[in-house]
N, C-alpha and C positions, 0 to 999 in steps of 0.2 A: 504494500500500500504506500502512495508517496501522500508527503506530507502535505496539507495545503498550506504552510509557511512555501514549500518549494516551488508549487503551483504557482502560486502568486507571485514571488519573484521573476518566474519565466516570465510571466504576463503583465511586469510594469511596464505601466506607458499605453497599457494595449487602450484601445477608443470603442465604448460599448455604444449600443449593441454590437456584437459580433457574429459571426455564424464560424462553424466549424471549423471550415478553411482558412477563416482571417487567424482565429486564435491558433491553429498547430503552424502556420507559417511565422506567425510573431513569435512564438515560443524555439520555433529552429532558428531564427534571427537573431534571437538574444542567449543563442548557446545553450538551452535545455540539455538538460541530462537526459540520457535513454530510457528510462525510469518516467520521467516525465513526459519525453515525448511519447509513449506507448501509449499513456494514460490518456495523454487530450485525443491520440487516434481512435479509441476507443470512446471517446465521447459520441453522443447521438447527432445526428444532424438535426441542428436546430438554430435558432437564434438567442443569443446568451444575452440577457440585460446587463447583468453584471457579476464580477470577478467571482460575488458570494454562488451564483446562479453554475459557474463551472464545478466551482468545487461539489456542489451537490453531486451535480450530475456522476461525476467520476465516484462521490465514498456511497453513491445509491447503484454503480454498474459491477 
């Protein structure tokens, strides 16, 4: 399970809403760990209002 301290870090800066694509591309931009990036790919396709709104997604998948 990763952290959502780490999540978040990947995803500073990011500009909500976002959808799937915007957030795993910002997160490989800003150097994500492997760990991390697996976890946003496995997020659902959707639109994310905000940062609280990923991390759901990922400690509910």
């Amino acid at each position: 399970m990763v952290s959502p301290i780490e999540i978040q870090k990947a995803l500073g800066g990011m500009e909500y809403p976002a959808d799937k694509d915007a957030i795993v591309k910002h997160a490989e931009s800003s150097g994500a760990g492997d760990d991390v990036m697996e976890a946003l790919r496995g997020l659902p396709e959707r639109s994310y209002e905000r940062p609280t709104d990923v991390n759901e997604a990922i400690s509910n998948s």
